[in-house]
N, CA, C and O atoms as a GROMACS GRO file, in nm:
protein
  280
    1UNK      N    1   2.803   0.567  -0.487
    1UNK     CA    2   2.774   0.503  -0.360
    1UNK      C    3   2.623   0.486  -0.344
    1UNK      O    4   2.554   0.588  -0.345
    2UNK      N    5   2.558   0.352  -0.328
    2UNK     CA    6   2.440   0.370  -0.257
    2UNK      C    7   2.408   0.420  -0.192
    2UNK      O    8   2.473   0.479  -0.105
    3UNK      N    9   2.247   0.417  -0.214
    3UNK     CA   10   2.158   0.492  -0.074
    3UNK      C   11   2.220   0.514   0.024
    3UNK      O   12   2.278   0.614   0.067
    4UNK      N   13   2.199   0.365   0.079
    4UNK     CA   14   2.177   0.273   0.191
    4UNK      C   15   2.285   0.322   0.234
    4UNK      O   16   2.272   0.410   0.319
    5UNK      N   17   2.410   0.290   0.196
    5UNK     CA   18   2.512   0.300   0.211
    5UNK      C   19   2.578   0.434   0.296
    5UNK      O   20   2.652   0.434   0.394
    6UNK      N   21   2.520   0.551   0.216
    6UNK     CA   22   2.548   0.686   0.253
    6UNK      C   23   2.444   0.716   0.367
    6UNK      O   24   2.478   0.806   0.443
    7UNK      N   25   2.338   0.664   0.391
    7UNK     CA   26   2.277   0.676   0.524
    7UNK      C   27   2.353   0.597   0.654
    7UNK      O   28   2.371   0.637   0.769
    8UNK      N   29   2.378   0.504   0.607
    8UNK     CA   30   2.432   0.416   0.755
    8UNK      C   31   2.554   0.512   0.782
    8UNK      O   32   2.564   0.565   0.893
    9UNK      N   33   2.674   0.543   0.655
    9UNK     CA   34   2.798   0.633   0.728
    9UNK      C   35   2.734   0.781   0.740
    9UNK      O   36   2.797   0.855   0.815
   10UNK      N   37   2.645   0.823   0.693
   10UNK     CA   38   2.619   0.980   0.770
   10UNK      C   39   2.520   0.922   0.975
   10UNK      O   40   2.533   0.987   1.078
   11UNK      N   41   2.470   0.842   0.964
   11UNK     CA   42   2.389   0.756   1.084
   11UNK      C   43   2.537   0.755   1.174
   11UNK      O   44   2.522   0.786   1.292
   12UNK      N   45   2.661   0.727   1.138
   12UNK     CA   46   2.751   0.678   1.221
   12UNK      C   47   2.765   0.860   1.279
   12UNK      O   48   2.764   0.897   1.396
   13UNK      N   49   2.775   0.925   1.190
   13UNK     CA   50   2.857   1.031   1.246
   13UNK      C   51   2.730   1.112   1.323
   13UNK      O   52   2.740   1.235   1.323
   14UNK      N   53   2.646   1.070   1.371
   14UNK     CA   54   2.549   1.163   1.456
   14UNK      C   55   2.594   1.115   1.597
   14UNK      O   56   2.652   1.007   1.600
   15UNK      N   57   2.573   1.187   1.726
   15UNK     CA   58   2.558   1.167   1.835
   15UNK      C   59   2.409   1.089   1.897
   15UNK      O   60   2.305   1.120   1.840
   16UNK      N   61   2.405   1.029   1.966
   16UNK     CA   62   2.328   0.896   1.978
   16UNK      C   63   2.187   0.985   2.003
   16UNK      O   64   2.088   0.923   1.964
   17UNK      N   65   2.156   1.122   2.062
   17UNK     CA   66   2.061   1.174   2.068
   17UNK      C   67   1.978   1.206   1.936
   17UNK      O   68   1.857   1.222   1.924
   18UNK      N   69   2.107   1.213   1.815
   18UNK     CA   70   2.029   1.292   1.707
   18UNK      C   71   2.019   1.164   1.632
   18UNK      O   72   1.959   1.179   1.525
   19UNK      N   73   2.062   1.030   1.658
   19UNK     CA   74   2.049   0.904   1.595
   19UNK      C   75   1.867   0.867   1.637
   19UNK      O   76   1.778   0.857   1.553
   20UNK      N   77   1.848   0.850   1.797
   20UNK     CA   78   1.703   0.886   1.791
   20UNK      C   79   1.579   0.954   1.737
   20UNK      O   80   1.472   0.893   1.724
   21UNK      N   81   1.597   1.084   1.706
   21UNK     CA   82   1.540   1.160   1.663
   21UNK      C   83   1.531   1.048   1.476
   21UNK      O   84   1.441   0.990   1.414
   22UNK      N   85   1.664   1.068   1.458
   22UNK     CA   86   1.628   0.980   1.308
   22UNK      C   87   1.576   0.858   1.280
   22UNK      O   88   1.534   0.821   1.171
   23UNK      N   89   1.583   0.771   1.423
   23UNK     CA   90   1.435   0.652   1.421
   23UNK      C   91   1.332   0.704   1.427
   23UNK      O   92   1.274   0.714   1.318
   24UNK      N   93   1.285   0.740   1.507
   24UNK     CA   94   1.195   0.835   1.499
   24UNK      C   95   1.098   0.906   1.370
   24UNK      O   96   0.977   0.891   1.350
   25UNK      N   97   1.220   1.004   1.277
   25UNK     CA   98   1.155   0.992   1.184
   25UNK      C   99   1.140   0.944   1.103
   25UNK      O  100   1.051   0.981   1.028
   26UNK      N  101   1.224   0.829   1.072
   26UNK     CA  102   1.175   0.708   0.961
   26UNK      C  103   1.044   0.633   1.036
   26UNK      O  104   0.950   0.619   0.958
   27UNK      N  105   1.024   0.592   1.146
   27UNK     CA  106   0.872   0.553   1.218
   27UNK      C  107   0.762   0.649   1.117
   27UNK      O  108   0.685   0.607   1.031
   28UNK      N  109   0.787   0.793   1.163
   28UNK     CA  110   0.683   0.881   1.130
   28UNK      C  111   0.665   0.884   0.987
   28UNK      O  112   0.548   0.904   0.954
   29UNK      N  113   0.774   0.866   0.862
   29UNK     CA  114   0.743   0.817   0.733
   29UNK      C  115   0.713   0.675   0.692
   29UNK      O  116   0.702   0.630   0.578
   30UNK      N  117   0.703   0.610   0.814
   30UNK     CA  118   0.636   0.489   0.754
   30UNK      C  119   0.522   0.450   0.782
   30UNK      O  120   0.471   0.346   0.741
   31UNK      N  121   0.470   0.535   0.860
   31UNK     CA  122   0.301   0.492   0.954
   31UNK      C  123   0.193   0.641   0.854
   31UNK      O  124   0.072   0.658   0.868
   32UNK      N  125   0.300   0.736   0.748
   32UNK     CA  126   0.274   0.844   0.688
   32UNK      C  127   0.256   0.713   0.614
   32UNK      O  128   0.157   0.643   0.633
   33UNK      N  129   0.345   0.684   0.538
   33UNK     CA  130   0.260   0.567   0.395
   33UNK      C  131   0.162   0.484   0.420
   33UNK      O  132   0.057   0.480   0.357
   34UNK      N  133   0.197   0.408   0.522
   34UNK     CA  134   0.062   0.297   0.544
   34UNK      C  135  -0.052   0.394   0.561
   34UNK      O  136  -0.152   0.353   0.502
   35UNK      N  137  -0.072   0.516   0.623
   35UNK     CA  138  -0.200   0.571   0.656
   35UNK      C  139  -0.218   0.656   0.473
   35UNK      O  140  -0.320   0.699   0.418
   36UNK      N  141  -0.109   0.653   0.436
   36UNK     CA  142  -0.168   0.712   0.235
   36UNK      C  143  -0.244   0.584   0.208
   36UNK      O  144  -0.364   0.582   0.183
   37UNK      N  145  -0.153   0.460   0.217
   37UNK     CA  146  -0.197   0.356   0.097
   37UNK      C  147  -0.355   0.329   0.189
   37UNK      O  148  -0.444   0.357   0.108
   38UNK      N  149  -0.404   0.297   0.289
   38UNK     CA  150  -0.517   0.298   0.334
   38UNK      C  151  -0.607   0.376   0.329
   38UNK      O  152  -0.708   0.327   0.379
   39UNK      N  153  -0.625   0.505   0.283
   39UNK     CA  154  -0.698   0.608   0.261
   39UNK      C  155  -0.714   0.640   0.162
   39UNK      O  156  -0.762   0.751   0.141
   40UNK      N  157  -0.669   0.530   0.032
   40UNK     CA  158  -0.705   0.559  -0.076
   40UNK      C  159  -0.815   0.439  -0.097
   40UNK      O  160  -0.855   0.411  -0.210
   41UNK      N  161  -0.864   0.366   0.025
   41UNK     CA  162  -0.965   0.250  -0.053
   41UNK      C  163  -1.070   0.365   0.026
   41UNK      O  164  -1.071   0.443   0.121
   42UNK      N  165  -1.155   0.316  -0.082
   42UNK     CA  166  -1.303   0.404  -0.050
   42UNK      C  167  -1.383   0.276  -0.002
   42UNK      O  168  -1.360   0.161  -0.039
   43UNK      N  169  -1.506   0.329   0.110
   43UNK     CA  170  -1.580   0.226   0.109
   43UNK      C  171  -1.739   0.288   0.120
   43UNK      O  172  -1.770   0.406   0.130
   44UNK      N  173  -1.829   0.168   0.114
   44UNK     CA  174  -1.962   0.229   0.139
   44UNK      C  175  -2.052   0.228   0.244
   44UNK      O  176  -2.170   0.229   0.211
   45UNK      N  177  -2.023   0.228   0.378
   45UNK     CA  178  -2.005   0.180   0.487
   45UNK      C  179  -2.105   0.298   0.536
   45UNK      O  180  -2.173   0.294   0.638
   46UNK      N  181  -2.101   0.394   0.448
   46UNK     CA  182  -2.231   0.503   0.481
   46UNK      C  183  -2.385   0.516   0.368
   46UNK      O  184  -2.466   0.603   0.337
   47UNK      N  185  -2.359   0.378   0.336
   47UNK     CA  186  -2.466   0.334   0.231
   47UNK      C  187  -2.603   0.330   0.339
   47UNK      O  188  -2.606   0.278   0.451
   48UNK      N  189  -2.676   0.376   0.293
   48UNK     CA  190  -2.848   0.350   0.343
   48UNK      C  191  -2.819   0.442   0.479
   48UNK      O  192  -2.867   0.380   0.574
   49UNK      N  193  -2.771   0.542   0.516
   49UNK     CA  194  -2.762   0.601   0.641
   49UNK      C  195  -2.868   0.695   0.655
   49UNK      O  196  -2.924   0.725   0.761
   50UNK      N  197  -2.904   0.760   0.488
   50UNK     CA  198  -3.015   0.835   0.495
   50UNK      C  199  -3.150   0.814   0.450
   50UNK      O  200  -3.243   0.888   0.419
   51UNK      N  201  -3.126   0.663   0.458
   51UNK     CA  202  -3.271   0.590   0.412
   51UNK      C  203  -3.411   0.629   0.472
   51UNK      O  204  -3.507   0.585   0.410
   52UNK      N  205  -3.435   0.702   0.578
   52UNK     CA  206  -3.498   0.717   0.682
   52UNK      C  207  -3.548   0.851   0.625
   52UNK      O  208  -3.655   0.897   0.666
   53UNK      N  209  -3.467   0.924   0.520
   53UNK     CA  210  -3.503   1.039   0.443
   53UNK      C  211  -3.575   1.024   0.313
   53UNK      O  212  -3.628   1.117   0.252
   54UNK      N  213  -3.574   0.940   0.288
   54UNK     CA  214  -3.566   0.918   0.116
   54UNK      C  215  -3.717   0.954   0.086
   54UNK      O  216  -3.733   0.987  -0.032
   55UNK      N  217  -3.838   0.957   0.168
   55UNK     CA  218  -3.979   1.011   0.152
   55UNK      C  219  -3.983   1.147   0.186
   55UNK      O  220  -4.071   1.220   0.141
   56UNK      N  221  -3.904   1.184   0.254
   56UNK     CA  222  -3.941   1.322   0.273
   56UNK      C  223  -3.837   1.406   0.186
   56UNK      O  224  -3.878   1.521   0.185
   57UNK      N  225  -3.691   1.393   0.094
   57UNK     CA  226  -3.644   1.457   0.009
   57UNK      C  227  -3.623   1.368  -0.082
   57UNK      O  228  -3.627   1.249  -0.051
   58UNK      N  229  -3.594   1.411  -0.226
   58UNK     CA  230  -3.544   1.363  -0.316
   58UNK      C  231  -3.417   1.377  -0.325
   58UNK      O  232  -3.361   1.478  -0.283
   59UNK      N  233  -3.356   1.279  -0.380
   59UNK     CA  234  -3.239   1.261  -0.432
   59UNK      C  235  -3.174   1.446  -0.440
   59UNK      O  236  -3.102   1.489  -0.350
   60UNK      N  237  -3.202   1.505  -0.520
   60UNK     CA  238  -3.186   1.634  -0.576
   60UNK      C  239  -3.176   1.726  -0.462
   60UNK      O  240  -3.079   1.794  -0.428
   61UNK      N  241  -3.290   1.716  -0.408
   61UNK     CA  242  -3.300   1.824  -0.213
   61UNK      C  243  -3.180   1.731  -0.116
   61UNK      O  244  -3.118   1.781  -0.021
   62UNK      N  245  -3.167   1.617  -0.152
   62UNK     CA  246  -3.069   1.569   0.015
   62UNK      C  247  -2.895   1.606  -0.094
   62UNK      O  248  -2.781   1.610  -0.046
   63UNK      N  249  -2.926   1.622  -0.213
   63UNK     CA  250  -2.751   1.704  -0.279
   63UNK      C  251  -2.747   1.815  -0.147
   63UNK      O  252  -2.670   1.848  -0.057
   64UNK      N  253  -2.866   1.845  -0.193
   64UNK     CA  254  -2.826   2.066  -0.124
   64UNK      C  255  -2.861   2.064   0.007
   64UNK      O  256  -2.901   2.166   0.064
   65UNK      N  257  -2.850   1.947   0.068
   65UNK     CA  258  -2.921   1.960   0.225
   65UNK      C  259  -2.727   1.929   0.241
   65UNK      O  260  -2.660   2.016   0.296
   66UNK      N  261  -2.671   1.821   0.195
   66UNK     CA  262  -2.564   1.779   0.254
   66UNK      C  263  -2.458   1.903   0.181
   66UNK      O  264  -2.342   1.914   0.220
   67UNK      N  265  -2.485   1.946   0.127
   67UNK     CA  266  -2.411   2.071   0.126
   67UNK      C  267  -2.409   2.193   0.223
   67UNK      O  268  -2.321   2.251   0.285
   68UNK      N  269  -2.541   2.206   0.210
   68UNK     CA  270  -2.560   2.311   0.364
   68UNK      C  271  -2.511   2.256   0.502
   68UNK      O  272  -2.496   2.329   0.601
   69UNK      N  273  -2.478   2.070   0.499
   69UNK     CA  274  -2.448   2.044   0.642
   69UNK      C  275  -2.288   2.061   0.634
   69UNK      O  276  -2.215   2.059   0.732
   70UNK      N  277  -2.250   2.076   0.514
   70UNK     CA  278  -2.112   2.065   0.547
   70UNK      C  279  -2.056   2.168   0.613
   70UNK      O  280  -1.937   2.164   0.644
   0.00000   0.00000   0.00000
């Protein structure tokens, strides 16, 4: 028997309260994937933020500065 199939007849035999709850959580596994597949693009959107630093540390000192801020 399909999936599909065995979800819609176990879906029949719930009471309409616990049929909610199971929209519900198919909503919450599908707004769970779209927020995976979107959080895997990286961007650089924090490029040049510490430009304003770049004379007073080097490359090497703003590693161990943003470590200490974490």
């Amino acid at each position: 028997m399909k999936q599909r199939q065995i979800v819609k007849e176990r879906l029949e035999e719930l009471p309409e309260d616990l049929k909610k709850e199971v929209l519900d959580f198919i909503d919450f596994l599908l707004e769970k994937r779209v927020k995976r597949v979107k959080k895997k693009r990286f961007t650089f959107d924090w490029e040049g933020s510490l430009s304003e630093l770049k004379d007073k540390y080097t490359s090497v000192e703003l590693q161990h500065k943003a470590m200490e801020w974490r």
